[in-house]
Every structure is written in C-alpha cells, then in structure tokens.
BABAMI-792503 format. One line per 3 residues: number of its first residue (from 1); their letters; for each residue x, y, z of C-alpha. Coordinates in steps of 0.5 Angstrom, whole numbers, plus 500, padded with zeros to 3 digits. Example, Ala and Ser with C-alpha at 12.3 -4.5 7.8 and 13.67 -1.06 7.14 Angstrom:
BEGIN
1) AS) 525 491 516 | 527 498 514
This chain:
BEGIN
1) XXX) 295 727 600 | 291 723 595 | 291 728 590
4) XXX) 299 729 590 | 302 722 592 | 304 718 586
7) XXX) 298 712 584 | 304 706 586 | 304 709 593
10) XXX) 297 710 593 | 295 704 592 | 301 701 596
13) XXX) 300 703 602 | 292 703 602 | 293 695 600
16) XXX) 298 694 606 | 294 696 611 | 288 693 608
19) XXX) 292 687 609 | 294 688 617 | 291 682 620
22) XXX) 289 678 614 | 294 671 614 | 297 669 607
25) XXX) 291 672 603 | 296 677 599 | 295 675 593
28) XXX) 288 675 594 | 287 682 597 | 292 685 591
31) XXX) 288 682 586 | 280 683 589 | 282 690 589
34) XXX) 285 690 582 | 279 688 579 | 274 692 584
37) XXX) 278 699 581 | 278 695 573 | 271 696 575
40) XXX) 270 688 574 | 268 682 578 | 272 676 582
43) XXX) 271 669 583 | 275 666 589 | 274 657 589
46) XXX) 275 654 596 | 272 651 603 | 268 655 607
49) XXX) 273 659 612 | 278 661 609 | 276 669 609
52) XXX) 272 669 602 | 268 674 606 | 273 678 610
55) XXX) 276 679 604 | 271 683 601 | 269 687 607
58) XXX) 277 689 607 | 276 692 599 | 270 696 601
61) XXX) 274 700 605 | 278 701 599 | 274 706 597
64) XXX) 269 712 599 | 262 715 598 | 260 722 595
67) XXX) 259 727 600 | 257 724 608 | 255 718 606
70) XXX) 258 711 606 | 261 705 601 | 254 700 600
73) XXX) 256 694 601 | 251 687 600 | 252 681 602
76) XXX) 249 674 602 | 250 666 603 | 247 663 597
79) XXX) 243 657 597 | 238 652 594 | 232 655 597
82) XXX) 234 663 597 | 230 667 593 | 230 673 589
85) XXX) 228 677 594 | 234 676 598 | 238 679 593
88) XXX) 235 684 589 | 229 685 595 | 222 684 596
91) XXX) 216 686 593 | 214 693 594 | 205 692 596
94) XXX) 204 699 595 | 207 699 588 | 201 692 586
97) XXX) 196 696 589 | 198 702 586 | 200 706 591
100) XXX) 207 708 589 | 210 714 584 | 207 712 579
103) XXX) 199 710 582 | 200 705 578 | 200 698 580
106) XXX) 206 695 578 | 211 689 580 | 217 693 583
109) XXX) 222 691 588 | 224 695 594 | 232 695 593
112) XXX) 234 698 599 | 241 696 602 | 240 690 596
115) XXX) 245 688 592 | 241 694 586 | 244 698 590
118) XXX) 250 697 593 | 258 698 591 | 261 693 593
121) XXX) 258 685 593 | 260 680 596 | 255 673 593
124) XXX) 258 667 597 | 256 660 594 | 253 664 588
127) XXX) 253 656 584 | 248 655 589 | 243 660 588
130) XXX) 237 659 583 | 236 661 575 | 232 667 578
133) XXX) 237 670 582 | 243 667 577 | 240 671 570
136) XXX) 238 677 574 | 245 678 576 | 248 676 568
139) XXX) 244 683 566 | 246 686 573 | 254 685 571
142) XXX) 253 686 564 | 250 692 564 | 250 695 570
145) XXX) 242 695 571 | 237 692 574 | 230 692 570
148) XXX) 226 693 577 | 218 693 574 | 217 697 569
151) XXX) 224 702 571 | 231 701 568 | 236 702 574
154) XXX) 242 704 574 | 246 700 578 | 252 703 582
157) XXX) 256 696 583 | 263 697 582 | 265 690 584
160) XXX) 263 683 585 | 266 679 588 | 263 671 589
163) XXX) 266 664 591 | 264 658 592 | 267 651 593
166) XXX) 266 648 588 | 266 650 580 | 259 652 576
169) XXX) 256 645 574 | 256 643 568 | 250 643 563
172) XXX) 246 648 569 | 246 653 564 | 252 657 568
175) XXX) 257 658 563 | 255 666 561 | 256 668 568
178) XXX) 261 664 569 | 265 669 564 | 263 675 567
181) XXX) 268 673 572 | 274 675 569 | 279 674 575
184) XXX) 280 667 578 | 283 665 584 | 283 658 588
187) XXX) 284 660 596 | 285 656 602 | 287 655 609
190) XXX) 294 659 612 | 299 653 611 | 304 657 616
193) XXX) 305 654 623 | 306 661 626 | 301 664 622
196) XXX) 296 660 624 | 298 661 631 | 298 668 630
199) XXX) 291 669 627 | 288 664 632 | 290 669 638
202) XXX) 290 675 635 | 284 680 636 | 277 679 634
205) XXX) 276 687 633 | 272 690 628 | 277 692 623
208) XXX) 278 700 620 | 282 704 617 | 286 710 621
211) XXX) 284 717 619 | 291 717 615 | 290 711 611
214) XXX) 282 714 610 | 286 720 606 | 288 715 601
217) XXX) 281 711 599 | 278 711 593 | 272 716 590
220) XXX) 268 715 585 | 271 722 582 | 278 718 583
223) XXX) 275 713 579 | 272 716 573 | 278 720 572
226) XXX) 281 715 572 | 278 710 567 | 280 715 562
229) XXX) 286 715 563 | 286 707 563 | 283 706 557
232) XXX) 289 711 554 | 295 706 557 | 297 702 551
235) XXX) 300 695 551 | 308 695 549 | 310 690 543
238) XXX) 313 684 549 | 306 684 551 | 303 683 544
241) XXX) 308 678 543 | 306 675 550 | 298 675 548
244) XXX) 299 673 542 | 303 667 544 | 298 665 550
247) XXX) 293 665 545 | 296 661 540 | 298 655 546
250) XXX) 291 654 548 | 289 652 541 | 295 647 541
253) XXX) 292 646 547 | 286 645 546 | 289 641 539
256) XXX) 290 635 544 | 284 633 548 | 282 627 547
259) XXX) 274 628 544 | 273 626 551 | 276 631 554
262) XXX) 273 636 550 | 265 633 552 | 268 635 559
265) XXX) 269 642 558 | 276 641 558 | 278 645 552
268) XXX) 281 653 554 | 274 658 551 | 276 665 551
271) XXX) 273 669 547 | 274 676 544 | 269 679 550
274) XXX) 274 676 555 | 281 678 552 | 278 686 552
277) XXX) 277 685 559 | 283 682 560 | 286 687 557
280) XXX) 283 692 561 | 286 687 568 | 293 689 564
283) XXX) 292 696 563 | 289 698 569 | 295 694 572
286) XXX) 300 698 568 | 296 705 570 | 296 703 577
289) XXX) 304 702 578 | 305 709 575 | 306 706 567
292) XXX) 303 708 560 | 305 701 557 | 303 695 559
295) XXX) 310 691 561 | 311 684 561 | 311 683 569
298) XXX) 303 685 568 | 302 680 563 | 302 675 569
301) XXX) 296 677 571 | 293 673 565 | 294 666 568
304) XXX) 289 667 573 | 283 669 567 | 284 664 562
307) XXX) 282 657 567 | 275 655 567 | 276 648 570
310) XXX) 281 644 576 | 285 641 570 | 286 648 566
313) XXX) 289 651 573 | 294 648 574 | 296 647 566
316) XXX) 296 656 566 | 302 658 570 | 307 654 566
319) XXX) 303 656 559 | 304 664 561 | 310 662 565
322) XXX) 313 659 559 | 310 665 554 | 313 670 558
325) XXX) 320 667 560 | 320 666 551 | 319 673 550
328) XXX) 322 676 556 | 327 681 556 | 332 679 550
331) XXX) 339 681 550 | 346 682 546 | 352 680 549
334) XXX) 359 678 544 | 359 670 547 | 360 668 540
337) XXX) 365 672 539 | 369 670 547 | 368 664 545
340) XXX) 372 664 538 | 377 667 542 | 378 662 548
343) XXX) 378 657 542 | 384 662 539 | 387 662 546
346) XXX) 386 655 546 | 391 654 540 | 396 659 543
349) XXX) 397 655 549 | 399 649 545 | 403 653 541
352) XXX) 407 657 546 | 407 652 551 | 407 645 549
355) XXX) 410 641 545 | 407 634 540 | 411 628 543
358) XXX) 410 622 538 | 412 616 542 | 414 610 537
361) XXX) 410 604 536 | 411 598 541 | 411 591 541
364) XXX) 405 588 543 | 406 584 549 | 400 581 553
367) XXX) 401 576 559 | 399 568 558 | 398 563 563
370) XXX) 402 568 567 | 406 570 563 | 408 575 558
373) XXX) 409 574 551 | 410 578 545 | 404 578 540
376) XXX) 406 574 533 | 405 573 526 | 409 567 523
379) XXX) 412 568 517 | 408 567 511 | 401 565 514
382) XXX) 396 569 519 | 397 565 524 | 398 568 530
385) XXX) 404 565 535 | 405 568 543 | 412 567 544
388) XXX) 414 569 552 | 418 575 553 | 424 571 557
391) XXX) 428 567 552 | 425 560 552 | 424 553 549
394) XXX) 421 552 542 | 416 546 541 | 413 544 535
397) XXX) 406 543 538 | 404 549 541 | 405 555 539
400) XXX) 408 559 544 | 414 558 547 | 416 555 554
403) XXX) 420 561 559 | 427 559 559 | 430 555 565
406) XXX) 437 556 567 | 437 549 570 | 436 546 563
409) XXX) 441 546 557 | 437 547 550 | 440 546 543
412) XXX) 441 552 538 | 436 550 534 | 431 550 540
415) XXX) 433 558 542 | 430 564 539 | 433 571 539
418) XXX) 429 577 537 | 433 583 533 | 428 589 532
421) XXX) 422 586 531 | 422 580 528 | 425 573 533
424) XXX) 428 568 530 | 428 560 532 | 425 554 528
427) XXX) 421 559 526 | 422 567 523 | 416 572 527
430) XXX) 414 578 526 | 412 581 532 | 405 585 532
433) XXX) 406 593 534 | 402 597 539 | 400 603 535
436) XXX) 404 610 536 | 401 614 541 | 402 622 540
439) XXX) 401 627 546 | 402 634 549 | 407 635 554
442) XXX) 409 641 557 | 415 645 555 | 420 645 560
445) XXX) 422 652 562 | 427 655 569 | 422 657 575
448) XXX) 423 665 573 | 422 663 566 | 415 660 567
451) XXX) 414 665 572 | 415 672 567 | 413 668 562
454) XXX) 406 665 564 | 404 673 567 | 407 676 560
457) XXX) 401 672 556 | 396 672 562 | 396 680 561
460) XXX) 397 678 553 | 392 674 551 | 388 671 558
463) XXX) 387 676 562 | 383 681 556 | 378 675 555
466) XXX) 377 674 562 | 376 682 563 | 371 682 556
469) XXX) 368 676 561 | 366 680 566 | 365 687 563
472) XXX) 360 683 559 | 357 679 565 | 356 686 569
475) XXX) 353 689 564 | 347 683 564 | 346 684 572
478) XXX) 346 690 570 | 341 692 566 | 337 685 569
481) XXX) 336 690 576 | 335 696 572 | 330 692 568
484) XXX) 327 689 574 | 326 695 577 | 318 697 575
487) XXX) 318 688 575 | 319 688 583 | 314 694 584
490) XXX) 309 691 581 | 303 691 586 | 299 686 582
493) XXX) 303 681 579 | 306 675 582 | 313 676 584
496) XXX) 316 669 581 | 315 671 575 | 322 675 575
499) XXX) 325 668 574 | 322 667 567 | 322 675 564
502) XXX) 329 675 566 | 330 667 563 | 334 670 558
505) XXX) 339 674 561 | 340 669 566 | 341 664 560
508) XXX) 347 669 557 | 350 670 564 | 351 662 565
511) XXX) 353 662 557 | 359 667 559 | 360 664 566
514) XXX) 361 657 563 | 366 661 558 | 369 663 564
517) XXX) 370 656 566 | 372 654 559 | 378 659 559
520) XXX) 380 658 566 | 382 650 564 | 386 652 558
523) XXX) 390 657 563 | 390 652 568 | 394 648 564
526) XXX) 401 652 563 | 400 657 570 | 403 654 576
529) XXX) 401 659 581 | 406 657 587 | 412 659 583
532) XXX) 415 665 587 | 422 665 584 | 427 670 585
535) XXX) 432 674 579 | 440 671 578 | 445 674 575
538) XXX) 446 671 569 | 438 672 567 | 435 676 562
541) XXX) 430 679 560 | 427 681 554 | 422 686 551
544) XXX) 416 683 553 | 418 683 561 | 419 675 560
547) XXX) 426 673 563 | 430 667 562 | 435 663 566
550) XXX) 443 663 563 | 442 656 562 | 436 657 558
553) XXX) 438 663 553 | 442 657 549 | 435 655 547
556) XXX) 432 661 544 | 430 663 538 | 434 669 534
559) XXX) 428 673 535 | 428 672 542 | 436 674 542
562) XXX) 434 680 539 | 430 682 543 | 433 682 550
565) XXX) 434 689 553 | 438 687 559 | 441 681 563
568) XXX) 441 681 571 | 447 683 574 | 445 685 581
571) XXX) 440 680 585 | 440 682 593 | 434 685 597
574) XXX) 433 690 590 | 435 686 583 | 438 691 578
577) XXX) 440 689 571 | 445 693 566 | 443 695 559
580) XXX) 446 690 554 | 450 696 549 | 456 701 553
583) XXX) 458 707 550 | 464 711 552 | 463 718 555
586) XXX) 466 723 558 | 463 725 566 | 459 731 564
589) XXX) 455 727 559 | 452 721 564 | 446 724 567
592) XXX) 444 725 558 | 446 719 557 | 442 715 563
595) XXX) 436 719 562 | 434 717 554 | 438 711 555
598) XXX) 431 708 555 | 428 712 550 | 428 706 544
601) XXX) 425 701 549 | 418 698 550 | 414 704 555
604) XXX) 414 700 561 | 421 699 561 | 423 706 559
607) XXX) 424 711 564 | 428 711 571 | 435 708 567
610) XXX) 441 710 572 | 448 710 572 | 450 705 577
613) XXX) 454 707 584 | 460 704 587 | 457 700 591
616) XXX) 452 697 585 | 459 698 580 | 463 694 585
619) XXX) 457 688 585 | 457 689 578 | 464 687 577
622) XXX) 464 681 582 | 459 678 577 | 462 680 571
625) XXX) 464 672 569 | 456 671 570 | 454 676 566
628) XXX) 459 676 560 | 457 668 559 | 450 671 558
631) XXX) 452 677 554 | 456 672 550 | 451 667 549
634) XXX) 446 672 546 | 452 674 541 | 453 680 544
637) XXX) 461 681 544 | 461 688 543 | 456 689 550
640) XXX) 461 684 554 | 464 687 560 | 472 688 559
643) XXX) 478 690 564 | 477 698 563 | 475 704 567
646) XXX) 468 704 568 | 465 711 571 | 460 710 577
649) XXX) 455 715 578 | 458 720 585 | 454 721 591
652) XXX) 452 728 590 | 451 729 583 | 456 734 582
655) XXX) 463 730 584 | 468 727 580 | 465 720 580
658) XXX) 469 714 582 | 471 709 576 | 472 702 577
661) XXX) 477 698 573 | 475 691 572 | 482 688 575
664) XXX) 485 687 582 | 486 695 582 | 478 694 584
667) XXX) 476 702 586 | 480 708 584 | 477 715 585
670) XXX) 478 720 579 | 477 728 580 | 479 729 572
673) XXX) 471 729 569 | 474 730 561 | 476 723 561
676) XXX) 473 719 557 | 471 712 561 | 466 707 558
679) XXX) 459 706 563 | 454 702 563 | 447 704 565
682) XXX) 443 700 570 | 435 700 573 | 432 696 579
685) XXX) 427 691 576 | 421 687 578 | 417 682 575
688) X) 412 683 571
C-alpha cells in the first residue's frame, strides 16, 4: 500500500492519525514530521505541559526500523546539574582498563539506548544543559557523528526535536546551536473550551498506531529514496522572487534598529547555511505534496525559520505574508478597458436620455430684519443697498427701504418700481444676480416609449459591459480555485495564506465589482424598472424595436421617422401592428407577398408577417382614424388606409377571402381571386 498511494496521501492519512488525540497542536505535528523526513531539527518554546514531548513520541511512529527491529527514541529533561552521561551515556570501565575491543585503555562511552543511537530525540529544557552536552550536540547535528574515545560514530539521528521555556540566553555562547534549529514554533495551552474538555476526559491509554496506518510508516529505504528525489525538486520563478523579496525586507529591516536594538540581538542574521536548509524545508514540502517545483503556498513555511527572537516572531508572519501576497498570483483582466467603456456609456446616457437645462441668473434676495430684500448696487458708487421686496418707503438715512404699508400714503417720489433689474426711487439700483445655474434633467418620453426604449439600449450599450463584467469576474474565481487547488492541499503550510497568494486576484475581482456598481449607477439614472405598460393603436415602432406613442411621433427626428417599420393597430390580449407600405395584389399573390414582406428588415423582425383575417381586417378598420393620424405624422401618405377593398386572409388557405371595404359596406365576401384588391400585412408584437 505504501509503495503505490501517492506521498500527498501518504503522508495525509499518517499525519491525521497521528494527530488522534492531540488538541490544537496541528501545526506543530505537520511541521515536527516536515522537519524529521527533511532530516533537520525543531524547536518548540512554550511552558511545560503543553504536549512538547507527546509531540515527539507521536512523530517517532511516523517512521520504522529495518528488519524487526524498533525506531530509537531518546529522550531527556535537561537541567543545570545533567551530565553528559545522561545524553551521550556513562563511561565504559572496561574500555579505561583496556578491557574492551581494542585492549587498549581508552575514554569511551556506552551509547547504548542514548542519544548516539537513536532516531528520533526529544531534549526538553535543552537551554538549560551544560557546555559539555551543548557542544557535543552541535557536532552530533552538524555531522551526524559522535567522536566517542578514539572511534568516530555514526550517528543514526533522523530528527531533533528540543523546547524549552525560554529562548537560548545571550552571551552563553548558544547562538551556533541555536541555528541548527531550522524550524521554530511557539506552542501553548488548548485555548478551546470544548477541547480542553475533551482531552481532560479523555483516555490516558498509550497511543499506537493501527496495523493499517503501520502499512504507511516511513523507512530508512523510503528516506533515502527520497532524498533523491528532493534534492531534484526545483523552485519556481514566484518562490525566487518570494526569497528574494524576504531577504531584502530583513535588511531594511535590520536598516532600522536603533544601535540598542541591535546590542540586543535584535537585528534578523540568517545566513547563507540556513537559507540552503530552508530551501530544502521547501522542497521537501513540495515532494511531499506530489510537486517537482516549489509553490508559493510552500514559501510560508519560511515565517517559522528566520525569527530568533520574541520580537522578531511577531514581525515575520506580516514580512512573508506581505512578500508572498506581492508576488502572488498575478492576473490580466480588461478593467481599463470596462472602465473606459462605462465612461463612454456615461457620455451616451447624457446624450440620448438627458437634456442640459440652463436656468437664467436670479435676483439675489436675502432676508433683513425678517424681511426679504433685494441685493443692490447704488448707481455710480459700490455701496451696496438692501431694499425690501414689498413696495416700500424711501429714507435717505438708511439704506434700505421700509416694507410698504397699506395704511400709509406715500409721495411719488417716495415710491420705488422695479423694471427688470434695475428699481427706481430717489435713487436708481441695479440689483445684483444669482449666477446661472446649468443641470441635467431627464428627457420627458410616453411610458411605452421609455420603456422599449430603456430595454433597446440596455441590450445595446449596458447589457454587453455588464456581461464582459461578469465573464471577467467568473474567469478570475475561476482560475482563483483552480489555482487554489495544490494551496489547500498543501500538508504543510499554514492555510490563511490563501488570502495573501490570491491578494491579487481578490483586488481584480473587487476592481470589476466596483465597475459594476459604477455602471449600475449610470443605468439607474434613465431605467425605471416599474414600468409594465402596454401597446395602443397609434404607437409606432421602429427598427430597433423601441416604440413611440402618436403624440410623440411629432418630436422625432427625421431619421427616426425613416426608421419606422410598423405602427400598432391592434392592441387587445395579443397586439399586431401593420406594415407601413400596401401593394395591390391579386388573391394568388398574398401567401408570397406575407412571406418576404420582412425580408428588408431588421433580423428580429423579419419573419412571421401575415395577411390579416377578417376578424383582425375588421379591428383594423375601426382604428383607421388612429392609424391614419400616426401614418400621417410620419409623412407617409402613400401608406394611409383609404376607403377600397382590402383582401383578409381566408380561413383555410384555399378560399376566396373576404375583403373589407372601409366604409359603411364593412365586410363583403369576394370568391373571384383575379381581382386586384390592395392588402396590408400585419404580425403580432411584444416588447422588446
């Protein structure tokens, strides 16, 4: 089974069930077992008791030993008194009394079940161990060896994994050791009330693995097959730029510490050895989910290898958040494009269905002492004189003018009249202006007239934005799941980072939407989406389907007169309207005539012309006087429905029709079909 299943799956169903039991220490499972199958080492800073070592004895059984054996697993609590003894294992007495292989005497240790031999190590408050232990295991992780008397040894060890409650101290010498630690994770408590709950009361039984999920643990075979393979992964142009990018904000970074800051350890360090082992945290990521490229969803991981410090922490996830969402998934979409064409839109809506109303300059009037006066000039000074809107009395001392009252009699010369604006009395003013005010207003059209007309240029000119609009916005989502698709099955990375490696598509989709919302203003101002109105006789229609009412007809322009193909002349449960042109034609010739009568016009219009029935013939001739007023306005004399014979169409096709006469004679049936009678072709019409 674990020969065949893909890594992805593989490693997915291993990682789920080692996390059966463990409370809100995913991320520190996926990234523990990330690092043992890199082949480098973690380390988890947090409080005692928050399932450090359970972690580690849950990524031992990740893997499995050659032959019968078992996966070595070592692990200790460090402290200031441990010894070296308690890693590395005590002194061999045979070996100092050459008693041993060699029959030398020699200092050498007995490894047995000790760190030197083991697998997978757990070191917990490593900080706290001695120079001694701490050197020893610099050489361990740097080299994979364990200089043990005069022997080298090879040293097994697929993974360290250390934590500890507190960072490595300054000055202690720590900072080699500290580097070998590629990964770094703060852990703590279960913060979920039902969680914690759940792991108070729930089993404390010894965790193993079903003989089903054993099937998929990880051999030394597996690993060295696949180291191969990861050393051939190969990282794509977005993760350079991504590195690239990272490594050029810790410097600004760094750029602005304060000298103290920097004494402090503050500045970001991370030198070209970490960045190759980071690199290969990446690509083992990438080979683990089934890809031969680095992705950018891989490029999180890099948030959790280049802090040293509390500080540092919680400035990385923005660093390589803000580098990864800068470089994320780029996208082309025509927004310029849509935007320029909702500014033409703009410009058409004015045109077609607004006017420019100037209103003329006012005479400024403001209100003193509660009255309401005009704003003057006296004339040939600059002094400016408020004289009350109601006729009024003149007085040489001030310089306005009492209201008038009905119950006094003034002199002639104490009266003042305005003409225009200019008010004579004693004295001439020139009443100051209100400046002229311009504005659009809508022009005024019949309900069936704004109605067919707002839905023609809806379908002309607002509809076609608004489908690029959403043929745009869906090709985005589009290639935002499709893209997401290898982001979400990442087994590795932290999953918020979708946000940020589709910041870019996410910007383009709210761009369009606000296009959107743009446009729908600029349609809101002409549609009147109440309007349900129906045909009257006497409407017409033209090309573009839009009709007008008969009293309308008089404003249209020429080219709108030219354009009209039919008028209404039917408007009942169904509305028919007739073809503007009659010909003379003998009963054979009808069926021909109906059938290409629409052959010249528009394709919408074209087909299902018809030589109408008596009954429809009859209606027809009831509404002459409507039609007629229409057909007239328009100038089309030779159309007009004049007092002759017109042919209807028969019952069954094969009958002489009958005809109607437009006068009293109403309906006469006619069985000679060689008479030439003149008809008129009709067809049932909706709005658009």
């Amino acid at each position: 089974m674990a020969e065949t299943i893909k890594h992805h799956d593989r490693i997915s169903v291993l990682k789920n069930a080692l996390s059966e039991g463990l409370y809100e220490k995913d991320e520190a499972l996926r990234l523990a077992l990330l690092t043992a199958i890199a082949g480098e080492s973690i380390f988890f800073l947090g409080a005692p008791g928050c399932a450090k070592s359970m972690l580690a004895r849950r990524v031992v059984q990740a893997f499995k030993a050659d032959g019968a054996g078992s996966v070595q697993y070592f692990e200790t609590l460090l402290n200031q008194f441990s010894t070296p003894e308690d890693v590395f294992g005590n002194i061999s007495l045979k070996a100092l009394n050459g008693e041993g292989e060699s029959g030398k005497e020699e200092y050498r240790r007995l490894t047995e079940n000790m760190l030197p031999e083991a697998d997978i190590a757990f070191l917990d408050e490593i900080w706290k161990a001695s120079p001694a232990i701490l050197n020893t295991l610099l050489t361990i992780i740097n080299e994979r060896k364990f200089h043990n008397g005069s022997t080298v040894q090879d040293v097994p060890l697929k993974a360290l994994l250390a934590a500890s409650n507190e960072l490595p101290a300054k000055d202690r010498g720590l900072e080699a050791l500290y580097d070998r630690f590629i990964i770094r994770l703060p852990i703590g408590f279960i913060q979920n009330e039902d969680s914690f709950f759940d792991m108070v009361e729930g089993s404390s039984s010894e965790f193993e693995l079903s003989d089903e999920i054993k099937k998929l643990q990880i051999s030394n075979e597996d690993l060295k097959n696949w180291k191969t393979q990861i050393d051939a992964v190969q990282l794509s142009e977005e993760s350079r730029a991504v590195i690239s990018a990272i490594r050029k904000e810790l410097t600004v970074q760094n750029e602005t510490l304060s000298e103290e800051e920097k004494a402090a350890g503050e500045s970001f360090a991370i030198g070209d050895r970490r960045w190759k082992k980071i690199v290969r945290i990446l690509k083992t990521s990438a080979f683990l989910n089934d890809r031969t490229e680095v992705d950018l969803m891989d490029c999180q991981l890099i948030e959790y290898c280049i802090w040293s410090t509390g500080k540092q922490q919680k400035k990385v996830r923005q660093i390589v958040e803000t580098c990864i969402q800068q470089n994320g998934l780029d996208c082309d979409t025509a927004i310029d494009d849509i935007n320029d064409r909702i500014e033409e839109f703009t410009a058409k809506v004015e045109k077609d269905w607004f006017e420019t109303v100037t209103e003329s300059a006012t005479d400024k009037i403001i209100t003193i002492d509660n009255q309401e006066c005009y704003e003057c000039i006296r004339r040939g000074t600059s002094e400016t004189w408020y004289i009350t809107v109601g006729k009024g009395k003149h007085n040489l001392s001030n310089t306005y003018h009492d209201v008038y009252d009905s119950n006094k009699t003034y002199d002639t010369s104490d009266s003042f009249k305005k003409t225009d604006d200019q008010i004579s009395c004693h004295h001439i003013f020139r009443v100051k202006k209100n400046s002229a005010t311009t504005h659009f207003e809508q022009k005024k059209f019949s309900d069936i007239a704004q109605e067919t007309s707002q839905k023609n240029f809806d379908k002309a000119y607002y509809k076609p934005i608004v489908d690029e609009i959403h043929t745009e916005i869906k090709a985005l989502k589009d290639k935002k799941e499709a893209d997401a698709v290898p982001f979400k099955a990442n087994l590795f990375a932290n999953q918020d980072y979708n946000k940020s490696l589709t910041a870019k598509l996410d910007e383009a989709i709210r761009q369009l939407q606000d296009a959107e919302i743009t446009l729908a203003k600029q349609h809101n101002r002409y549609f009147n989406a109440e309007l349900n109105t129906d045909f009257s006789e006497g409407d017409v229609i033209l090309k573009d389907g839009t009709a007008f009412s008969s009293e309308e007809i008089k404003n249209l322009t020429e080219e709108q007169k030219k354009n009209v193909i039919a008028v209404v002349c039917i408007a009942d449960d169904k509305t028919f309207a007739i073809g503007i042109s009659e010909k003379k034609l003998a009963w054979n010739a009808l069926k021909e005539y109906a059938l290409h009568y629409g052959d010249a016009l528009p394709k919408d219009y074209a087909a299902n012309w018809s030589v109408p029935d008596k009954a429809q013939l009859y209606a027809i001739w009831k509404n002459r006087d409507k039609l007629n007023t229409s057909l007239t306005a328009l100038g089309i004399q030779g159309g007009l429905l004049t007092p002759q014979e017109y042919w209807s169409a028969s019952e069954n096709g094969e009958a002489a029709a009958f005809y109607q006469l437009f006068d009293e004679n109403g309906l006469q049936d006619h069985t000679t079909k060689d008479h030439e009678y003149a008809v008129r072709t009709i067809r049932e019409w909706n709005k658009i």
